[in-house]
C-alpha positions in Angstrom: 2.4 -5.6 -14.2 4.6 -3.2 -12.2 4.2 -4.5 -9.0 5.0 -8.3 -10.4 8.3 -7.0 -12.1 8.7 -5.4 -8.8 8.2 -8.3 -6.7 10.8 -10.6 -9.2 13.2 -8.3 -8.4 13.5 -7.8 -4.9 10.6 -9.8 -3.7 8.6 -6.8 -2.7 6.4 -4.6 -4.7 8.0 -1.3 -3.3 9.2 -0.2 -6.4 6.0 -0.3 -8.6 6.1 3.2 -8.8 9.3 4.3 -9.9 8.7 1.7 -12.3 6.1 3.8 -14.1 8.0 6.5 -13.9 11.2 5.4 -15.2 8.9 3.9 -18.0 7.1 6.6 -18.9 10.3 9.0 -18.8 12.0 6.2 -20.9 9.2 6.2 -23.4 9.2 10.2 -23.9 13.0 10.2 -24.4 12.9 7.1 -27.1 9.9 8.1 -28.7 11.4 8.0 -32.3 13.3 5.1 -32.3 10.2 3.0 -30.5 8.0 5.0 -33.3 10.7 3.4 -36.2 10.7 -0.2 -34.7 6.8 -0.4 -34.7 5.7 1.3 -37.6 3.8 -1.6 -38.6 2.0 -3.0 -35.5 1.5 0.6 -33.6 -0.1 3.4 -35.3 1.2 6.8 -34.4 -2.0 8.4 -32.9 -1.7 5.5 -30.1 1.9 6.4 -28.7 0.3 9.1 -26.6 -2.2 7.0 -24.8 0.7 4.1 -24.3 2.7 7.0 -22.8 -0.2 8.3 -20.5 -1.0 4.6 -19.5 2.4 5.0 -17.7 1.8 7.6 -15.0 1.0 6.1 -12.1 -2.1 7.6 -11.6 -3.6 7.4 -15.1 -7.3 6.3 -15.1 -8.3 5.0 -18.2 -11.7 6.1 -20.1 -14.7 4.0 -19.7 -14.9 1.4 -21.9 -11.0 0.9 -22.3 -9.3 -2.0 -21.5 -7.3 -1.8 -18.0 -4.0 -2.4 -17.1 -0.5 -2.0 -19.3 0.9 -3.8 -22.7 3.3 -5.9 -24.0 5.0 -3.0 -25.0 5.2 -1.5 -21.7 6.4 -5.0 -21.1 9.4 -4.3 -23.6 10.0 -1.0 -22.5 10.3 -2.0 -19.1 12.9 -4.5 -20.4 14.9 -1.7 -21.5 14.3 0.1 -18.0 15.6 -2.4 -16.5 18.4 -3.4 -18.6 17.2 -7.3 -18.9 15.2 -9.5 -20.4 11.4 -10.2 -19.1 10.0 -13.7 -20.0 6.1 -14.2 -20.1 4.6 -17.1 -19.3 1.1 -18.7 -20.1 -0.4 -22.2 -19.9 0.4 -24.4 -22.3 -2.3 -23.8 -24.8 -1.6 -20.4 -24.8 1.5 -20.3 -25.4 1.2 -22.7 -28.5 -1.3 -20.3 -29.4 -1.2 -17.7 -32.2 -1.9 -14.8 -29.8 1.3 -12.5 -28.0 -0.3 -14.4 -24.4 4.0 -15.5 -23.8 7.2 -13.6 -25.1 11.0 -12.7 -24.2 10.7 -9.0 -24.0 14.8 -8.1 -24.8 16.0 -4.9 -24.1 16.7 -4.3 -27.5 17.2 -0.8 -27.5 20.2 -1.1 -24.7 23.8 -2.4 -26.2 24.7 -5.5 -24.5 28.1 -4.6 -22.6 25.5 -2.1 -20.8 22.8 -5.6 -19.8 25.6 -6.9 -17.8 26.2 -6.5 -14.3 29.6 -5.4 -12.0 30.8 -9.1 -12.5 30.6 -8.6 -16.3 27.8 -11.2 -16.4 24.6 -10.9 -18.5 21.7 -9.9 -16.5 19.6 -12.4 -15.8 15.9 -12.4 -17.1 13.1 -12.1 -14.7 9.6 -14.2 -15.4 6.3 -13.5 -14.9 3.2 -15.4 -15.9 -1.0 -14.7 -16.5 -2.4 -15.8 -13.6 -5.5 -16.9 -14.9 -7.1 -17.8 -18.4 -8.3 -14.6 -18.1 -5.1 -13.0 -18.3 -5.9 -9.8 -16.5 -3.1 -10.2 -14.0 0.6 -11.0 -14.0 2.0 -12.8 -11.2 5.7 -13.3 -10.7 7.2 -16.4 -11.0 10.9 -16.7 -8.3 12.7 -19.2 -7.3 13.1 -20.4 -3.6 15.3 -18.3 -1.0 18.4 -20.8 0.2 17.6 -23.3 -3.3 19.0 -23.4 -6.6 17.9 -20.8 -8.8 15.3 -22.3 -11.1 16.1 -22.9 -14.4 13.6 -22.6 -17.7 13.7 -25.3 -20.4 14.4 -24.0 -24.2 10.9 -25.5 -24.9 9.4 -23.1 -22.7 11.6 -20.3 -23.8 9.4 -18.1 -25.9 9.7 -16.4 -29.0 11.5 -13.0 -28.9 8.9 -10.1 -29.3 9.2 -6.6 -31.7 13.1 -7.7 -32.1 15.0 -10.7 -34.1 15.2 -14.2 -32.8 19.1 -14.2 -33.0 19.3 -11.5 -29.8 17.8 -14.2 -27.3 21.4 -15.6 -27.1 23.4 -12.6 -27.2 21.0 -10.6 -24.1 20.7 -14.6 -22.1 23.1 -16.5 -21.1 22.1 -20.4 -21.9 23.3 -23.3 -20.0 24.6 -25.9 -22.1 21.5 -28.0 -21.9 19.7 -24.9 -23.6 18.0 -23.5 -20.4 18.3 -20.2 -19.2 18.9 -19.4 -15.0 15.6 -17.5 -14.2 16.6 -14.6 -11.6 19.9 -14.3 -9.5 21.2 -14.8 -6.3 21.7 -11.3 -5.8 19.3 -9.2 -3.7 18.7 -6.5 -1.3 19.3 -6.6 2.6 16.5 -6.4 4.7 18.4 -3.5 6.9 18.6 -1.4 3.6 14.8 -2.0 2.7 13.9 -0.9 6.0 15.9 2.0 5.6 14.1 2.8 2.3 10.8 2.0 3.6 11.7 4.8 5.8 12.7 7.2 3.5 9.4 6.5 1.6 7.4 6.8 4.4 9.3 9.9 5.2 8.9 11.4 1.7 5.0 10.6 1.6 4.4 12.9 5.0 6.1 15.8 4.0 4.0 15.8 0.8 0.9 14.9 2.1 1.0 15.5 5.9 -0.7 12.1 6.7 1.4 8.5 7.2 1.3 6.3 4.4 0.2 3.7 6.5 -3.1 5.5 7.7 -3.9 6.0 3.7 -3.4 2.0 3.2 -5.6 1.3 5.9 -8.0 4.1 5.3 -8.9 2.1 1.9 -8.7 -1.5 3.4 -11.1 -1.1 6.7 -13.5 1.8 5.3 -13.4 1.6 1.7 -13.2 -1.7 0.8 -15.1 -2.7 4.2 -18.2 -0.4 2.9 -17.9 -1.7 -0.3 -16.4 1.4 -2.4 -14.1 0.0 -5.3 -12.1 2.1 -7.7 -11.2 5.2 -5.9 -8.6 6.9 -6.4 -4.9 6.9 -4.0 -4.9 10.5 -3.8 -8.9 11.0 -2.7 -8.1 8.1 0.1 -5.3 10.0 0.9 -7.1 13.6 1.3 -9.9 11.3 3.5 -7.6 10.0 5.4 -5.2 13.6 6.2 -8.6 15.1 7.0 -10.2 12.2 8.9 -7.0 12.7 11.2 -6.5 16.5 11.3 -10.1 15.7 13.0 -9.5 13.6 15.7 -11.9 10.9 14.1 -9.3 7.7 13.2 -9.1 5.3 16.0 -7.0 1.8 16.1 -8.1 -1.6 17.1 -5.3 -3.0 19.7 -7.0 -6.0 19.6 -7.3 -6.5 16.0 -5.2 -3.7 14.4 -8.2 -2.4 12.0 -8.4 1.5 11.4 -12.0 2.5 11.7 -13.5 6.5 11.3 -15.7 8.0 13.6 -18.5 9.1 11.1 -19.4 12.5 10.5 -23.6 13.1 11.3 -25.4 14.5 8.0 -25.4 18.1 8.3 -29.4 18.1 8.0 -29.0 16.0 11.6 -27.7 18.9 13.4 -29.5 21.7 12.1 -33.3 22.7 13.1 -35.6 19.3 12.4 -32.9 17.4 12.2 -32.8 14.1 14.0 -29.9 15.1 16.8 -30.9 18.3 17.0 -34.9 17.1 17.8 -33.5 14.8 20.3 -31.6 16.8 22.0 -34.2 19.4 22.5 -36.7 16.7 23.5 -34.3 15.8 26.3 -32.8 18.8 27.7 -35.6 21.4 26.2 -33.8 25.1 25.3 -30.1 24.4 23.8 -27.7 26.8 25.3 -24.4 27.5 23.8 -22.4 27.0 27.2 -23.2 23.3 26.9 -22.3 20.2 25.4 -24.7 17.4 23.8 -23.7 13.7 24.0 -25.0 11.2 21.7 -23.3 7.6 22.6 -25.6 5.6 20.1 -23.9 7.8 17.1 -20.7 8.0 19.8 -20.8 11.9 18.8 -20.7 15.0 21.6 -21.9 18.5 19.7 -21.8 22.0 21.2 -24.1 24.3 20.3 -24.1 27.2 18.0 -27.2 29.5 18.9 -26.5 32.4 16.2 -27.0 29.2 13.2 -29.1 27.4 15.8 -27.0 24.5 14.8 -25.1 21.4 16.4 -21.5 21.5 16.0 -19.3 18.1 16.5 -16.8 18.2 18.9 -14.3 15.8 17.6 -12.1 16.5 20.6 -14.7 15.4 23.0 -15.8 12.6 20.9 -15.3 9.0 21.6 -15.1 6.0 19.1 -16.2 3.0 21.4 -16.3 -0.4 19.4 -13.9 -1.1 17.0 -15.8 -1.6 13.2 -14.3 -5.0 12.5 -14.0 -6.6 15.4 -16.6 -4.5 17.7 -13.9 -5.1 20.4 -14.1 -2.1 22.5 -10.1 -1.4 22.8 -9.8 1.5 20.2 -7.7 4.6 20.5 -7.4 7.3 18.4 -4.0 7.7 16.0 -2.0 11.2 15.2 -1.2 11.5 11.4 2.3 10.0 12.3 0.5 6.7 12.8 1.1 6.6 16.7 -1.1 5.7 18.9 -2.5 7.8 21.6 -2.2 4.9 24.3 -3.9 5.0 27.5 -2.3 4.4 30.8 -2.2 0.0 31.2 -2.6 -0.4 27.6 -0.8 -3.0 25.6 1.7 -1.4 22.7 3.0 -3.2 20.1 6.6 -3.1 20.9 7.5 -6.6 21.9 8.9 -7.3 25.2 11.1 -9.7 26.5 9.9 -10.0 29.8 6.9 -9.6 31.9 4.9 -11.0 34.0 1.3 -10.9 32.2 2.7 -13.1 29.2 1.2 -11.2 26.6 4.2 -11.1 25.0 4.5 -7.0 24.6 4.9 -3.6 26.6 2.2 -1.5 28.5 2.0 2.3 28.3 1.6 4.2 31.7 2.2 8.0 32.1 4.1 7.8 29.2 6.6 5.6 28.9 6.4 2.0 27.6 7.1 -1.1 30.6 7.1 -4.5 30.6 5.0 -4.6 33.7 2.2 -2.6 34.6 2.7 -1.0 38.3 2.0 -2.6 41.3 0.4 -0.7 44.2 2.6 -2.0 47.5 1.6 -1.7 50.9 3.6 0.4 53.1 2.4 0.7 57.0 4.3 3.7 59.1 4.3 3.6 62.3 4.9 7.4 64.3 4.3 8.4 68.0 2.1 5.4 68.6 -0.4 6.1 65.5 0.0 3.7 62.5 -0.4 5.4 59.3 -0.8 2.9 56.0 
């Protein structure tokens, strides 16, 4: 729900968090007069759970139904300061079921649902997107267009307030429609520079890019087929994966892939690395190190435990997981990459003679070119020297 509202309003979903937030901080300070307005549809017990289902990292109990309500739906109206329409098909909306409602902000006097130019704010819609209605979509209209308009047939009934306050918190054309949306939005240069100050935000509290966590769950999680975990376990894998030395990128592909840890039984006594490398190089001695390129692991090795210890450091990722390209390097917790000299970055370049389109690294620095060896022939007492 959040990240739809988000997306309606300024086409990206970067605000589905403060959304919960503001919500559930709404909720707590309104309790009362919600509590007095749905006395007869929400029993008391359940304002605690509709509070909880706010935080952004609530996980609900087995067995209970995911995702938020139409009356986080209304609440966020009154977040928000402006209506929400919900849309369904057609049959469910002539239904009997709440599937499609204006959620008014209600709770908010009207002179404060209008914006600088003393115009109503206009309503946002979102819509099921499947007769399964477990997920909202939002529904916009197109940048450089007219903004689209929504027939009075279509306009829904107001929900947990009187009809009569559709027309006094939306504005309706004369034909009866209502303007979905507003040519107002945000400039690219100031979501950039809040991106930033996210991004900024999300380091100093957690020490690890916010990027590397988004990654960590779409190439290892998701690619090993773990569903349901939770942000802040990706995000502890991910700051200790990196603290570690064992994230590399793809700069072919772009895919984050981990260099896997051996199981500890491996590396101790019996244990398949640690048979192997006796077999091969007979007594272990501490002032070596072991290589194992088929688990792309080098251990040193601790004789008081009489254990294998990975060397993270030493250690070398050498196919990429997704792509099995062989172009991975590793990434600090910043999200840089540790280039290697004649590697292609991915700062674009508007020159160069290879026509790949972007920079190389050497010794460095970031060029357009990677250097040329020239030629040079001296020529001293007699002797040439080249």
């Amino acid at each position: 729900l959040v990240h739809a509202v988000s997306r309606a309003l300024v086409g990206r979903e970067l605000f589905w968090h403060a959304l919960r937030e503001n919500l559930k901080k709404h909720l707590k300070e309104n309790l009362d007069r919600y509590k007095a307005l749905f006395h007869d549809f929400i029993d008391a017990a359940e304002w605690e759970d509709i509070i909880n289902e706010c935080d952004p990292l609530f996980v609900p109990r087995e067995g209970d139904s995911l995702g938020l309500r139409n009356i986080h739906i209304f609440g966020l109206a009154n977040v928000l300061h402006r209506p929400i329409i919900l849309l369904d098909s057609l049959s469910g909306m002539r239904s009997s079921g709440d599937y499609s409602a204006t959620f008014l902000p209600g709770l908010i006097p009207v002179e404060n649902c209008k914006g600088k130019d003393g115009q109503l704010n206009k309503p946002i819609c979102i819509a099921w997107s499947s007769s399964g209605r477990n997920h909202y979509i939002p529904l916009v209209g197109i940048k450089g267009g007219s903004l689209p308009k929504l027939p009075l047939k279509l306009l829904p009934k107001a929900w947990g307030v009187p009809q009569g306050l559709i027309r006094q918190y939306i504005k309706l054309e004369d034909d009866g429609s209502c303007i979905i949306g507003g040519d107002r939005s945000l400039q690219d240069k100031y979501l950039l520079r809040l991106v930033a100050a996210m991004e900024e935000v999300f380091m100093d509290n957690y020490g690890v890019h916010p990027s590397l966590v988004a990654d960590m769950h779409q190439y290892v999680y998701r690619r090993t087929g773990v569903i349901g975990v939770q942000p802040e376990d990706v995000t502890a894998t991910a700051k200790k994966a990196v603290s570690e030395n064992r994230l590399h990128k793809c700069l072919i592909c772009g895919a984050l892939s981990e260099l896997v840890v051996p199981p500890p039984e491996w590396l101790a006594p019996g244990g398949k690395l640690h048979n192997l490398a006796k077999s091969t190089h007979g007594q272990l001695k501490q002032d070596k190190n072991y290589s194992f390129p088929l688990n792309n692991i080098v251990c040193s090795y601790d004789s008081v435990s009489d254990v294998l210890v990975p060397d993270f450091n030493l250690s070398n990722l050498t196919n990429c997981n997704c792509c099995r390209g062989n172009s991975v390097r590793r990434v600090k917790s910043d999200a840089s990459i540790v280039y290697l000299d004649g590697d292609r970055t991915n700062t674009r370049s508007s020159g160069g003679k290879c026509g790949c389109g972007f920079k190389h690294y050497w010794d460095g620095k970031e060029y357009d070119n990677l250097p040329e060896a020239f030629p040079i022939t001296l020529e001293w007492s007699g002797r040439v020297v080249r």
